[in-house]
PDB file of N, CA, C and O in Angstrom:
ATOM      1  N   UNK A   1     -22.477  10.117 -23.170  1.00  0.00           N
ATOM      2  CA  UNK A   1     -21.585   9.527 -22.186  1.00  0.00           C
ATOM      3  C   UNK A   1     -22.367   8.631 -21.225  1.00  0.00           C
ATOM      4  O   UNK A   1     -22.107   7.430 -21.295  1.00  0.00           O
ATOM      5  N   UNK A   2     -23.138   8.964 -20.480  1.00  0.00           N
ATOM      6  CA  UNK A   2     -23.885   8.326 -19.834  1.00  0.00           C
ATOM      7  C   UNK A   2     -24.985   7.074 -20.323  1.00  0.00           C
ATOM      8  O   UNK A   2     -25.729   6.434 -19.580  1.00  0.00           O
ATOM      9  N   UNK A   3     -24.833   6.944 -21.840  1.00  0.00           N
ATOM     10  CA  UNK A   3     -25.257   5.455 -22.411  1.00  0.00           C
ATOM     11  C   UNK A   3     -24.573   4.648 -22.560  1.00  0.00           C
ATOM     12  O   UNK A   3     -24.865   3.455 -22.488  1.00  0.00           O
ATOM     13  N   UNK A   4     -23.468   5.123 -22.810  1.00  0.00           N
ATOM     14  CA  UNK A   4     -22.026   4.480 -23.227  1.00  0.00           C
ATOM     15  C   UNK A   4     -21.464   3.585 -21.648  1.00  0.00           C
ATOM     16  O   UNK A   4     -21.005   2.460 -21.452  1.00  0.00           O
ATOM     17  N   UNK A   5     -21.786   4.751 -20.748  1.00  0.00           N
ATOM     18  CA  UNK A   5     -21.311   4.228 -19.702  1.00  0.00           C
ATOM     19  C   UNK A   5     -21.949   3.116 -18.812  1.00  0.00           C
ATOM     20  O   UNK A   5     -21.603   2.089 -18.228  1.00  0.00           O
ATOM     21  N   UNK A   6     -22.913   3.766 -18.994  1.00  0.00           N
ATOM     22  CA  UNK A   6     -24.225   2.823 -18.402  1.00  0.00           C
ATOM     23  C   UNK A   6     -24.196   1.455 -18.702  1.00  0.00           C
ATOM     24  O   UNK A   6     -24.160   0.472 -17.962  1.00  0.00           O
ATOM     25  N   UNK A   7     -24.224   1.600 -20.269  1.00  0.00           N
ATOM     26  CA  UNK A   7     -24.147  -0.344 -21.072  1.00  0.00           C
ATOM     27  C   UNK A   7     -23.061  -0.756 -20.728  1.00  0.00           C
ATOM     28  O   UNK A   7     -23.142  -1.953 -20.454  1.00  0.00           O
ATOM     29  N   UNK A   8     -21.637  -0.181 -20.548  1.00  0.00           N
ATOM     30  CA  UNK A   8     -20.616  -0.823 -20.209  1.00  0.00           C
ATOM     31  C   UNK A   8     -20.991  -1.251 -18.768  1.00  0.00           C
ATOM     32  O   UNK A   8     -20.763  -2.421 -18.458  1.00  0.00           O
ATOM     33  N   UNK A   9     -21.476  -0.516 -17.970  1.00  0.00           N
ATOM     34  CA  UNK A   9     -21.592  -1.435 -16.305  1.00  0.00           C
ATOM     35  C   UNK A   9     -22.512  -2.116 -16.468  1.00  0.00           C
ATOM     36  O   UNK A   9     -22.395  -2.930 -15.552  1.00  0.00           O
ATOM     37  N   UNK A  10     -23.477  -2.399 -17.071  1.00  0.00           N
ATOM     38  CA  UNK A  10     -24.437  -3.270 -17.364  1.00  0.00           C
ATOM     39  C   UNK A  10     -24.234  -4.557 -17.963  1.00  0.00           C
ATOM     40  O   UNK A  10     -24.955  -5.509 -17.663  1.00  0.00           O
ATOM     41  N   UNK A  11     -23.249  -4.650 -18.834  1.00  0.00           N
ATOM     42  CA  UNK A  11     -22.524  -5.987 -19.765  1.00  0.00           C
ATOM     43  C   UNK A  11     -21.676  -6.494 -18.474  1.00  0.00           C
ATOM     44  O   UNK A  11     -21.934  -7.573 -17.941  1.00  0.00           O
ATOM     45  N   UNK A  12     -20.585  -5.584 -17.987  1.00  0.00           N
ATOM     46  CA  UNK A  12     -20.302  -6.009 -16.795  1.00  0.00           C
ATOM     47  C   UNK A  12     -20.928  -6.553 -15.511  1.00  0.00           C
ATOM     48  O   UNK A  12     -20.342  -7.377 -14.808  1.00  0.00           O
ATOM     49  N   UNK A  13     -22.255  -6.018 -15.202  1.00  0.00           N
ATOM     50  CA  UNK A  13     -22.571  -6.743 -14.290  1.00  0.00           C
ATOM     51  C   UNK A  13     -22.958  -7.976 -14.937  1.00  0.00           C
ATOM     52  O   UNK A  13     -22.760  -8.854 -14.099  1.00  0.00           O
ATOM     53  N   UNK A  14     -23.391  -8.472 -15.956  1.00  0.00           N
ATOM     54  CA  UNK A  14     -24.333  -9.240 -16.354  1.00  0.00           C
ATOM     55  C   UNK A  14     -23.110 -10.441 -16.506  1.00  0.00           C
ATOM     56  O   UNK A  14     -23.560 -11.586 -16.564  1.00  0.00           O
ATOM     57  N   UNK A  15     -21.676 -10.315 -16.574  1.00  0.00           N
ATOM     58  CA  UNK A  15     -20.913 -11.353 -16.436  1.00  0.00           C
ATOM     59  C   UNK A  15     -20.008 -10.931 -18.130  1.00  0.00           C
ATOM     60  O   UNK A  15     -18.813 -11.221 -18.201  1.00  0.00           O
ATOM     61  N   UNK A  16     -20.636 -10.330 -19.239  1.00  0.00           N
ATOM     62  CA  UNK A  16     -20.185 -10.088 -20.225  1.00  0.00           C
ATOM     63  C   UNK A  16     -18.573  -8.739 -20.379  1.00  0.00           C
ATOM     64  O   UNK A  16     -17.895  -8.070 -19.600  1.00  0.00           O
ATOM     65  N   UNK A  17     -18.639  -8.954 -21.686  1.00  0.00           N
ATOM     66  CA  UNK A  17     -17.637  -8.140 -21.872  1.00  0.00           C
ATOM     67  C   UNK A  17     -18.129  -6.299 -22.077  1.00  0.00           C
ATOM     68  O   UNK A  17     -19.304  -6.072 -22.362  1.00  0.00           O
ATOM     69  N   UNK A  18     -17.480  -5.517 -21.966  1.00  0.00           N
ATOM     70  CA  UNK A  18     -18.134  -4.202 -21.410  1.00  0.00           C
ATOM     71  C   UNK A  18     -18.187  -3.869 -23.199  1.00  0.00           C
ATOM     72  O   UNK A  18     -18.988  -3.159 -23.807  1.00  0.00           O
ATOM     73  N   UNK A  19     -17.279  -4.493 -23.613  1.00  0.00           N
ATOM     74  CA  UNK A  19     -16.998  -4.153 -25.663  1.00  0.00           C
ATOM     75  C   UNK A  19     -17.979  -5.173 -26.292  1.00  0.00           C
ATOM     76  O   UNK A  19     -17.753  -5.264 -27.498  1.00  0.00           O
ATOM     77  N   UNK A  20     -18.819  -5.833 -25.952  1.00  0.00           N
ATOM     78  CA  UNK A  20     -19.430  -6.581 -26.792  1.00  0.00           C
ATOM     79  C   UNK A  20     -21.313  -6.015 -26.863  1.00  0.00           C
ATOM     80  O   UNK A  20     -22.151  -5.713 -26.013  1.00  0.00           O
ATOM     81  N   UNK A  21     -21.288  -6.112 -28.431  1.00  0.00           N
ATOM     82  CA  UNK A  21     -22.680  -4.778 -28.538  1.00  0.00           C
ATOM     83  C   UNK A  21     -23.878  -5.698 -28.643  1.00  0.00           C
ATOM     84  O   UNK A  21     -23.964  -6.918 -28.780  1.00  0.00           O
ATOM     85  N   UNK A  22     -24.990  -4.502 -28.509  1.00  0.00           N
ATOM     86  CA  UNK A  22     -26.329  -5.028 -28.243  1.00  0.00           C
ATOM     87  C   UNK A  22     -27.253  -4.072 -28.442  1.00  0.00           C
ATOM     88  O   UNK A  22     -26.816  -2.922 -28.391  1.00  0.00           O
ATOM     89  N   UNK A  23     -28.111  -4.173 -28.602  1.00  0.00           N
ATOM     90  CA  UNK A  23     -29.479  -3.168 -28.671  1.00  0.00           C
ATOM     91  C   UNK A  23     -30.116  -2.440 -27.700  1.00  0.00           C
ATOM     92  O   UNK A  23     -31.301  -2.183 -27.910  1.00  0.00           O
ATOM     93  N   UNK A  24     -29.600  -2.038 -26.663  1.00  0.00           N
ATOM     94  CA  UNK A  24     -29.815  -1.621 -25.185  1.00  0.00           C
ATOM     95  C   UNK A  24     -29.425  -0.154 -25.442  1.00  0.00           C
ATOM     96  O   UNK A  24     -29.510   0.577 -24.455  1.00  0.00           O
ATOM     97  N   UNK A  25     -28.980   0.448 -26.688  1.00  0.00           N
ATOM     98  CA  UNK A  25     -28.743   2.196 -26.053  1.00  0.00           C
ATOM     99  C   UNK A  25     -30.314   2.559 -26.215  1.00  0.00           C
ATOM    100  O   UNK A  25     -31.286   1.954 -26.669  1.00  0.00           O
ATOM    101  N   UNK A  26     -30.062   4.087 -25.512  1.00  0.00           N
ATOM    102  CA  UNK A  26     -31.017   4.613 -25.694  1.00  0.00           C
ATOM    103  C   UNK A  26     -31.850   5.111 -26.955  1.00  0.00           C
ATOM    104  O   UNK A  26     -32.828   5.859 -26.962  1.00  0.00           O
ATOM    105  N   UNK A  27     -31.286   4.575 -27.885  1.00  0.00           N
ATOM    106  CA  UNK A  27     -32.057   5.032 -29.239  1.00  0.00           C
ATOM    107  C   UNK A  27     -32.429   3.457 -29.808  1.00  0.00           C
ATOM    108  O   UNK A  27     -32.992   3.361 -30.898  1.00  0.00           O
ATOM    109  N   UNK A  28     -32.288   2.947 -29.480  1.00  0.00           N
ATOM    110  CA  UNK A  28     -32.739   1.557 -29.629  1.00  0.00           C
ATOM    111  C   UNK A  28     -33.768   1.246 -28.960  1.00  0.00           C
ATOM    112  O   UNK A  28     -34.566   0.479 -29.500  1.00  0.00           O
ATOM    113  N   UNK A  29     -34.001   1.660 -27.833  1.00  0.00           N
ATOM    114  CA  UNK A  29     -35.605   1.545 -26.552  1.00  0.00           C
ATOM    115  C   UNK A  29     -36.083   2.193 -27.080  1.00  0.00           C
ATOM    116  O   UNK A  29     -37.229   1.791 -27.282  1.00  0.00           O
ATOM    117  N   UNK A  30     -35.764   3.736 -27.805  1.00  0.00           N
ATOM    118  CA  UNK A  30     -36.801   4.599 -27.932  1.00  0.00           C
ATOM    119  C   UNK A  30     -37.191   4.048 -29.385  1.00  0.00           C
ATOM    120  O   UNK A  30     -38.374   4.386 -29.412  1.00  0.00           O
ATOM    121  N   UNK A  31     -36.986   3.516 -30.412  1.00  0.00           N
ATOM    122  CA  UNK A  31     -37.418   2.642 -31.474  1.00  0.00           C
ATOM    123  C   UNK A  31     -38.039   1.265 -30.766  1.00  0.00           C
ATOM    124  O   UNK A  31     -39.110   0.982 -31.303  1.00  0.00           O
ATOM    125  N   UNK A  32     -37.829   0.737 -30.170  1.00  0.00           N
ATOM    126  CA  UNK A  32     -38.577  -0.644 -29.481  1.00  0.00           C
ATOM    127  C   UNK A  32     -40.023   0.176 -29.033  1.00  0.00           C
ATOM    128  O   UNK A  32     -41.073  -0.104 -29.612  1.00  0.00           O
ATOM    129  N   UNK A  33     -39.990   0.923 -28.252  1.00  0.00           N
ATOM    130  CA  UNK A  33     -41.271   1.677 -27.884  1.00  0.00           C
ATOM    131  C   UNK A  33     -41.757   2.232 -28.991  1.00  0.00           C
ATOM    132  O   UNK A  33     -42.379   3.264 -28.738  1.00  0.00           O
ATOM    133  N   UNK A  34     -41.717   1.948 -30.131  1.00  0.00           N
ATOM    134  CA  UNK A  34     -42.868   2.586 -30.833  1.00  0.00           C
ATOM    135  C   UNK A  34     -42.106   3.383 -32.091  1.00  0.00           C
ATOM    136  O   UNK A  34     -42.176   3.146 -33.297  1.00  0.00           O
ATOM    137  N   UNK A  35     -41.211   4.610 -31.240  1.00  0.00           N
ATOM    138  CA  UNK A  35     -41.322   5.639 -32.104  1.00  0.00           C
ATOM    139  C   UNK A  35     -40.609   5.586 -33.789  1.00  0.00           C
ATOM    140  O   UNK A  35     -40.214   4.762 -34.614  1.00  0.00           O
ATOM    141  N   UNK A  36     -40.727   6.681 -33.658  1.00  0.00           N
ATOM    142  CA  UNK A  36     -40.151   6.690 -35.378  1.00  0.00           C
ATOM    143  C   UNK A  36     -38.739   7.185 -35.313  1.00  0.00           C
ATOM    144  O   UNK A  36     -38.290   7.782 -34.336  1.00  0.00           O
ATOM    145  N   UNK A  37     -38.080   6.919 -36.365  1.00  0.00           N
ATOM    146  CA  UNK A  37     -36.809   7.206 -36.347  1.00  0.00           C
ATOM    147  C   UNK A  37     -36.295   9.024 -36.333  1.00  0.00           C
ATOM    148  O   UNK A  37     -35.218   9.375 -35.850  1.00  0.00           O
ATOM    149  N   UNK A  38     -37.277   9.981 -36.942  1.00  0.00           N
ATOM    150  CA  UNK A  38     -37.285  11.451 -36.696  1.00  0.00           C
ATOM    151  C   UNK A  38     -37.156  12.082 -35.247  1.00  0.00           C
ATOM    152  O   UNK A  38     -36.535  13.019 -34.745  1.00  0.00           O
ATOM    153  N   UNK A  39     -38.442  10.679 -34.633  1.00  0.00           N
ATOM    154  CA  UNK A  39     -39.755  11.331 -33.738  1.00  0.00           C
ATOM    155  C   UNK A  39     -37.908  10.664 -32.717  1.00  0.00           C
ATOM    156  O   UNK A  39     -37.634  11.488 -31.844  1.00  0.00           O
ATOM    157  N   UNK A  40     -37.086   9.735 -32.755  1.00  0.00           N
ATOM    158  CA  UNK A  40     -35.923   8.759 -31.940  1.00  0.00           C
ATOM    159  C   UNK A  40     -35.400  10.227 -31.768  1.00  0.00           C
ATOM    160  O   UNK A  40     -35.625  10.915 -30.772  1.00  0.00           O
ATOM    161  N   UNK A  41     -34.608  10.658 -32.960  1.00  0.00           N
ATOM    162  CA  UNK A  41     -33.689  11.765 -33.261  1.00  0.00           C
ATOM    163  C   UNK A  41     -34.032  12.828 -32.331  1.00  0.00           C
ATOM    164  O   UNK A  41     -33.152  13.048 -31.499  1.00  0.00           O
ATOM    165  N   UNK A  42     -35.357  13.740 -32.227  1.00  0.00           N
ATOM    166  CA  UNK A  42     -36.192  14.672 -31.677  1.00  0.00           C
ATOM    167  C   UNK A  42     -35.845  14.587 -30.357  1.00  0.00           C
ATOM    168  O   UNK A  42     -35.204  15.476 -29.798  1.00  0.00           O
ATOM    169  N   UNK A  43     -36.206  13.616 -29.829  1.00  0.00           N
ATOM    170  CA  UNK A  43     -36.039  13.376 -28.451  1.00  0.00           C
ATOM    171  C   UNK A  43     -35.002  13.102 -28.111  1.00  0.00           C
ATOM    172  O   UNK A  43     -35.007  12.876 -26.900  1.00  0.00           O
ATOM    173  N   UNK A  44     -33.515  12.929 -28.804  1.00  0.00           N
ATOM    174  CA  UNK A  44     -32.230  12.834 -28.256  1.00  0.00           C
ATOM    175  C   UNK A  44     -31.616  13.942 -28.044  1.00  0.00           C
ATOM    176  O   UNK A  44     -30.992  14.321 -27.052  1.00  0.00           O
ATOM    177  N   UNK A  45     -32.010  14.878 -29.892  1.00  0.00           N
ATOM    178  CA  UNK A  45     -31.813  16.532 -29.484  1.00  0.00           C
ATOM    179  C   UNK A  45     -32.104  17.072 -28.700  1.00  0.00           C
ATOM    180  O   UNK A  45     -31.340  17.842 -28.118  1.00  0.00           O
ATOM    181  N   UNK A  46     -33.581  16.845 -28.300  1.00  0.00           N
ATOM    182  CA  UNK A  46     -34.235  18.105 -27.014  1.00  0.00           C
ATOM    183  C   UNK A  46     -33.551  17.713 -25.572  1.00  0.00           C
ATOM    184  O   UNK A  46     -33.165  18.539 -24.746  1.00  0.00           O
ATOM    185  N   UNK A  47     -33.488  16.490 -25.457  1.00  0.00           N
ATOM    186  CA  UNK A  47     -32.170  16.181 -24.060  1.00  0.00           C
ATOM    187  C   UNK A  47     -30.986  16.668 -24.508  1.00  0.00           C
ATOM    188  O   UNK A  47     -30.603  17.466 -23.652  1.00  0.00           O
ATOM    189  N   UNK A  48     -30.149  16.605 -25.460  1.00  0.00           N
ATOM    190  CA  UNK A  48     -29.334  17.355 -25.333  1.00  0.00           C
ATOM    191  C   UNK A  48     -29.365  18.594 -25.461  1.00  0.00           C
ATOM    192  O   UNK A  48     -28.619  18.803 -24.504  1.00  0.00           O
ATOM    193  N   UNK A  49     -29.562  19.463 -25.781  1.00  0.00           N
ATOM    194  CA  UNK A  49     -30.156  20.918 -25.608  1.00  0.00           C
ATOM    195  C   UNK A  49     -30.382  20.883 -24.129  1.00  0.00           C
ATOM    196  O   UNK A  49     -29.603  21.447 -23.361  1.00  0.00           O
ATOM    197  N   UNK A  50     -31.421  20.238 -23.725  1.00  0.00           N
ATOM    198  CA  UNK A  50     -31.962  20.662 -22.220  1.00  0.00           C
ATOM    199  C   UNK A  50     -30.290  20.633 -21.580  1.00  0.00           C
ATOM    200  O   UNK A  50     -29.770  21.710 -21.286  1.00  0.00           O
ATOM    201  N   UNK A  51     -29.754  19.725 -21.452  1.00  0.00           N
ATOM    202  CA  UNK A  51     -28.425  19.168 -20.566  1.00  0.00           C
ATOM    203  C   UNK A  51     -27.639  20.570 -20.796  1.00  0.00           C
ATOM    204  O   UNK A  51     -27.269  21.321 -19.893  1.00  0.00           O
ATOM    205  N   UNK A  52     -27.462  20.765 -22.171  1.00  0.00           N
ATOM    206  CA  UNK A  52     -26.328  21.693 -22.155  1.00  0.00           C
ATOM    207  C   UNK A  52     -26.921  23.155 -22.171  1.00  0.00           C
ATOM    208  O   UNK A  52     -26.129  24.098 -22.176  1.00  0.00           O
ATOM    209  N   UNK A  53     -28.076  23.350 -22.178  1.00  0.00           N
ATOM    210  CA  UNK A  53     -28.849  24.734 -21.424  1.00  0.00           C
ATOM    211  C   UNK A  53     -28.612  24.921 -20.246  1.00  0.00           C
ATOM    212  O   UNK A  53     -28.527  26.090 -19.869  1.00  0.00           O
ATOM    213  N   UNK A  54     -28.409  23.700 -19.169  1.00  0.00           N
ATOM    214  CA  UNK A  54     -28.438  23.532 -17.535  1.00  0.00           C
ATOM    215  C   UNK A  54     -26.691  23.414 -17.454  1.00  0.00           C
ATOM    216  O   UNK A  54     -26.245  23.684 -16.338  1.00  0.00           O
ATOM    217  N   UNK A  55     -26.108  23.203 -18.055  1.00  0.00           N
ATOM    218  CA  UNK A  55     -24.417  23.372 -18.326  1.00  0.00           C
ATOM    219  C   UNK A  55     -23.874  24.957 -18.470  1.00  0.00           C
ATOM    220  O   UNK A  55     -22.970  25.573 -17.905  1.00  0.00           O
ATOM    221  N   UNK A  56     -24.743  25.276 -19.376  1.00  0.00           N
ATOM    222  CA  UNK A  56     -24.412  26.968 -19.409  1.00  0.00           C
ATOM    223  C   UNK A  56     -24.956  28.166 -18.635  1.00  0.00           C
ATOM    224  O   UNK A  56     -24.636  29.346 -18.488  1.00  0.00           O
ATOM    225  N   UNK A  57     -26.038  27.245 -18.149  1.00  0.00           N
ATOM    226  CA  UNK A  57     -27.086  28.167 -16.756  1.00  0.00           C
ATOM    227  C   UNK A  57     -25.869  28.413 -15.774  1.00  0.00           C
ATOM    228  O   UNK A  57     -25.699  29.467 -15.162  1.00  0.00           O
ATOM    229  N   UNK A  58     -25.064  27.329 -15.703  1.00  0.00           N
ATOM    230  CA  UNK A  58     -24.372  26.838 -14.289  1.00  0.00           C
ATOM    231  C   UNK A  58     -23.468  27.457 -14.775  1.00  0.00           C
ATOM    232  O   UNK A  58     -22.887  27.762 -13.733  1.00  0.00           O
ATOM    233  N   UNK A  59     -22.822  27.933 -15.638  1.00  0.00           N
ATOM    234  CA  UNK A  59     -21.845  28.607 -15.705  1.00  0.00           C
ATOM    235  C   UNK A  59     -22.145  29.813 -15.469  1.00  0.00           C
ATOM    236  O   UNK A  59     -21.167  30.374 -14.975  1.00  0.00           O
ATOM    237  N   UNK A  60     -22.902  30.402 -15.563  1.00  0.00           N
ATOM    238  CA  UNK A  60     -23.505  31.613 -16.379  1.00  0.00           C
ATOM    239  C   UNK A  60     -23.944  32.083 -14.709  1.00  0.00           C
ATOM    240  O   UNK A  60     -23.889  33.308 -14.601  1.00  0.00           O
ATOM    241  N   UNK A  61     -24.232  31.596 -13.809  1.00  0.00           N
ATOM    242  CA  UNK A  61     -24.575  31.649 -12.378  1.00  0.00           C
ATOM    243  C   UNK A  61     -23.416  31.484 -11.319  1.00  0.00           C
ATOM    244  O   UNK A  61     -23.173  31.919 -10.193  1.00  0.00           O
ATOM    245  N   UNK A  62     -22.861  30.694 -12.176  1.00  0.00           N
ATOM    246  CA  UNK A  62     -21.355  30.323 -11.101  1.00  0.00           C
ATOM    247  C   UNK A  62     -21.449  29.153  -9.958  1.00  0.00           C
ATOM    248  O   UNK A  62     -21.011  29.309  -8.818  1.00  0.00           O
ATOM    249  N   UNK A  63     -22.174  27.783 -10.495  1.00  0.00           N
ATOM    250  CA  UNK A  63     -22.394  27.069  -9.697  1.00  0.00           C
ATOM    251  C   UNK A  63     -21.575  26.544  -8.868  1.00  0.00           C
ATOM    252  O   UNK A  63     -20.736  25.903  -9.500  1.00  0.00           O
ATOM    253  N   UNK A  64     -21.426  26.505  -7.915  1.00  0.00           N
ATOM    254  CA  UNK A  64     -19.959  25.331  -7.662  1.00  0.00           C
ATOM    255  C   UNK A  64     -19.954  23.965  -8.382  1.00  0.00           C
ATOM    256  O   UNK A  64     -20.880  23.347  -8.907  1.00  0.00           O
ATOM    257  N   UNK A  65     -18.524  23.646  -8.245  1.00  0.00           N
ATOM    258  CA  UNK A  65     -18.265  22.198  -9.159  1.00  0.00           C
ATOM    259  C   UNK A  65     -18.986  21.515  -8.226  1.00  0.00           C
ATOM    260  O   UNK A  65     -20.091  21.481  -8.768  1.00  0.00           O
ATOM    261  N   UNK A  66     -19.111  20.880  -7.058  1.00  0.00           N
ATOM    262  CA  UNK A  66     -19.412  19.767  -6.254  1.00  0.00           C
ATOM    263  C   UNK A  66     -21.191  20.239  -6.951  1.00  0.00           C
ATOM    264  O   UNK A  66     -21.830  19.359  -7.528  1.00  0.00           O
ATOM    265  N   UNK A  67     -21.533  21.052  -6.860  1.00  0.00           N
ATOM    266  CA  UNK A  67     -23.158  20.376  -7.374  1.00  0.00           C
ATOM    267  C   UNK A  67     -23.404  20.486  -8.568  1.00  0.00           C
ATOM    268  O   UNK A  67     -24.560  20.728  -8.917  1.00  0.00           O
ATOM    269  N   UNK A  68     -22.438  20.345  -9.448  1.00  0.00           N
ATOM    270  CA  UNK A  68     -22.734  20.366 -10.476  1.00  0.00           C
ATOM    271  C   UNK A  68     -21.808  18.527 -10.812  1.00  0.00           C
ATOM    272  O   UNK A  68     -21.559  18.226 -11.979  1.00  0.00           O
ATOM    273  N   UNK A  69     -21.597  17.978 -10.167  1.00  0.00           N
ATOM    274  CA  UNK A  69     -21.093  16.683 -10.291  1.00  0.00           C
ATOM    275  C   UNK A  69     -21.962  16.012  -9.667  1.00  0.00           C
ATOM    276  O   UNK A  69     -22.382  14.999 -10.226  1.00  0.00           O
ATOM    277  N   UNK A  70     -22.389  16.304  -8.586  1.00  0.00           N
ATOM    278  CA  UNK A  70     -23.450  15.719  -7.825  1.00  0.00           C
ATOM    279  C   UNK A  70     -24.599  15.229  -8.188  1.00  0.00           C
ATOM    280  O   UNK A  70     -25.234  14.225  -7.866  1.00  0.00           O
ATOM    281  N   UNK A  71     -24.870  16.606  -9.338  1.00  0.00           N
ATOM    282  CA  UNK A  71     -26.326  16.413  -9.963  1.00  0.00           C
ATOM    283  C   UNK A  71     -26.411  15.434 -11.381  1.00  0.00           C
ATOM    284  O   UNK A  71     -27.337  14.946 -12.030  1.00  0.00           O
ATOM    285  N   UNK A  72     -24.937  15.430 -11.482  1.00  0.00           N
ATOM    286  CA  UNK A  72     -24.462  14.726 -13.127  1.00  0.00           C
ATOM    287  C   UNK A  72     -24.791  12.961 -12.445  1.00  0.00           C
ATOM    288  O   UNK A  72     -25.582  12.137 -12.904  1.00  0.00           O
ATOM    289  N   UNK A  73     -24.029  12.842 -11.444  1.00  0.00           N
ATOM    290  CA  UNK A  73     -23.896  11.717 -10.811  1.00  0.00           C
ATOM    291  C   UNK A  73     -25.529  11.110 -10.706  1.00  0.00           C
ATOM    292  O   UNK A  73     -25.965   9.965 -10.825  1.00  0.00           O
ATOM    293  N   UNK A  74     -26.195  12.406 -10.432  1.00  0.00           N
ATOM    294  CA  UNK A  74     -27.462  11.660 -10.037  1.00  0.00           C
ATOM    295  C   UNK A  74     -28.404  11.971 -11.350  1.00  0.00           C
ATOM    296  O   UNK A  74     -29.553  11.533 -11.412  1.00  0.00           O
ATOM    297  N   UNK A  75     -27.987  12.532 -12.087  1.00  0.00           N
ATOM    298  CA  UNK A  75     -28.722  12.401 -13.680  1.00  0.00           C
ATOM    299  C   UNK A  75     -27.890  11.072 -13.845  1.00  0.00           C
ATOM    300  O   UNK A  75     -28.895  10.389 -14.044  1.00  0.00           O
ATOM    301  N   UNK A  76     -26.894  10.179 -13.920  1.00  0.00           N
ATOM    302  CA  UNK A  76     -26.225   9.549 -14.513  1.00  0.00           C
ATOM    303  C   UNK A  76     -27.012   7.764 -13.917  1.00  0.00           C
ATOM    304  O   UNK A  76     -27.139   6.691 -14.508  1.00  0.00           O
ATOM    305  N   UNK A  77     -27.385   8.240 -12.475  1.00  0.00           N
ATOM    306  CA  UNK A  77     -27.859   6.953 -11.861  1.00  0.00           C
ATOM    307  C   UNK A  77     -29.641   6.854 -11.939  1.00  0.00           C
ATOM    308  O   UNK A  77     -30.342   5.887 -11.641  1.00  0.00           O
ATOM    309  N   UNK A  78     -29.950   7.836 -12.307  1.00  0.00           N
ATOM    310  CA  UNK A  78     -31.678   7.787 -12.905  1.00  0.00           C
ATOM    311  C   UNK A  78     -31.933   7.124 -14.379  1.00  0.00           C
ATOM    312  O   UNK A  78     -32.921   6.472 -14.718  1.00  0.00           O
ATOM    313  N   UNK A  79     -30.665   7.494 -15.252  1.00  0.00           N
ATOM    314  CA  UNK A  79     -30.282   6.808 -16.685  1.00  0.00           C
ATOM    315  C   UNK A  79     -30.145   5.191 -16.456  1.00  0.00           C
ATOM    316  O   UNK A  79     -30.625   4.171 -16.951  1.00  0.00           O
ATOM    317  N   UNK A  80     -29.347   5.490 -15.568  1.00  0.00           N
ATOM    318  CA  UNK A  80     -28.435   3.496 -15.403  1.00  0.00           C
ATOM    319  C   UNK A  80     -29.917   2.889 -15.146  1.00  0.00           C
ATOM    320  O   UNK A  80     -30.460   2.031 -15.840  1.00  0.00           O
ATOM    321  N   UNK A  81     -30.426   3.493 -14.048  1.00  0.00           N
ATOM    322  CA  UNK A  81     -31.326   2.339 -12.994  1.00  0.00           C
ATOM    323  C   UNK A  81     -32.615   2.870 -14.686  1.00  0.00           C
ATOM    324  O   UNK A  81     -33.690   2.277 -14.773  1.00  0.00           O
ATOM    325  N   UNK A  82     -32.419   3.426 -15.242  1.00  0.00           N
ATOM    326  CA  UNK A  82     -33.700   3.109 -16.512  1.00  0.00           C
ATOM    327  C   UNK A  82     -33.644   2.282 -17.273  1.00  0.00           C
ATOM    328  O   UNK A  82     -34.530   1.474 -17.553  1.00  0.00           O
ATOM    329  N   UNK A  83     -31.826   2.437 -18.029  1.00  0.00           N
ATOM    330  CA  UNK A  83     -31.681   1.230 -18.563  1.00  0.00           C
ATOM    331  C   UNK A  83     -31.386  -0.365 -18.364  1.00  0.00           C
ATOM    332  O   UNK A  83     -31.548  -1.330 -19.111  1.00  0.00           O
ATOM    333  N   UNK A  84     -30.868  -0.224 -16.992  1.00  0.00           N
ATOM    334  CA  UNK A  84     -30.358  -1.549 -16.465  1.00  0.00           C
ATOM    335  C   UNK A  84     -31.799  -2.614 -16.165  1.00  0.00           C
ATOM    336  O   UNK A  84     -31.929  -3.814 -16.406  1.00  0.00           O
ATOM    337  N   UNK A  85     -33.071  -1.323 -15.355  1.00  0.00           N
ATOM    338  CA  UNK A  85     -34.234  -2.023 -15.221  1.00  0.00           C
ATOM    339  C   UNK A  85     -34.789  -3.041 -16.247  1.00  0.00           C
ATOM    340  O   UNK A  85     -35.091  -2.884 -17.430  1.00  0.00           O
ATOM    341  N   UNK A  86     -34.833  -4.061 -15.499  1.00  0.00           N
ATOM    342  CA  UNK A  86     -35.357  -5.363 -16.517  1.00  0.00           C
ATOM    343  C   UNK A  86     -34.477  -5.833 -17.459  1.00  0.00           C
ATOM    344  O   UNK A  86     -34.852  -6.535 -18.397  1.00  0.00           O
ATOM    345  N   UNK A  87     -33.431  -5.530 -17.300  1.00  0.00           N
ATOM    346  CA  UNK A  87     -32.352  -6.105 -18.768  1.00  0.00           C
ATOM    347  C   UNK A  87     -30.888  -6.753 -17.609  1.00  0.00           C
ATOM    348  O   UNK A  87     -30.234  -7.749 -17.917  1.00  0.00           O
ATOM    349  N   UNK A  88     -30.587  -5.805 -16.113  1.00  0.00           N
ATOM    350  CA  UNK A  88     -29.790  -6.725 -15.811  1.00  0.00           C
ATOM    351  C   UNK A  88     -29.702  -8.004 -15.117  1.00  0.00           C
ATOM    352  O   UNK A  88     -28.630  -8.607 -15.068  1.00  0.00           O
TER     353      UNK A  88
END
């Protein structure tokens, strides 16, 4: 969600259409940098795992919703300002 979303405000700021594609997700940088297509995969799994380990912690603890949006919000704007850096 948060790549998806990200490139759409990013095409948008840039003057483009939010539907028109490009090589900017995150599995596309992580192939531009080097890696291998396993080594791409690896590292998309272990973030997701991590995310939804910290999803079920928070349940599992009883977080309140407000910081658990809070923290999404601000996982969501550490993503943007990674991918937007130098591309918008």
């Amino acid at each position: 969600l948060n790549d998806t979303v990200s490139q759409m405000f990013r095409r948008i700021l840039k003057g483009g259409s939010p539907f028109e594609p490009d090589r900017l997700h995150i599995h596309h940088l992580l192939l531009n940098k080097g890696l291998s297509k396993p080594g791409t995969v690896i590292i998309l799994i272990v973030i997701a795992v991590f995310m939804a380990g910290i999803g079920i912690l928070a349940q599992l603890l009883d977080w309140p919703q407000n910081i658990m949006f809070y923290s999404f919000l601000a996982c969501f704007a550490v993503y943007f300002s990674y991918s937007c850096w130098r591309k918008c």
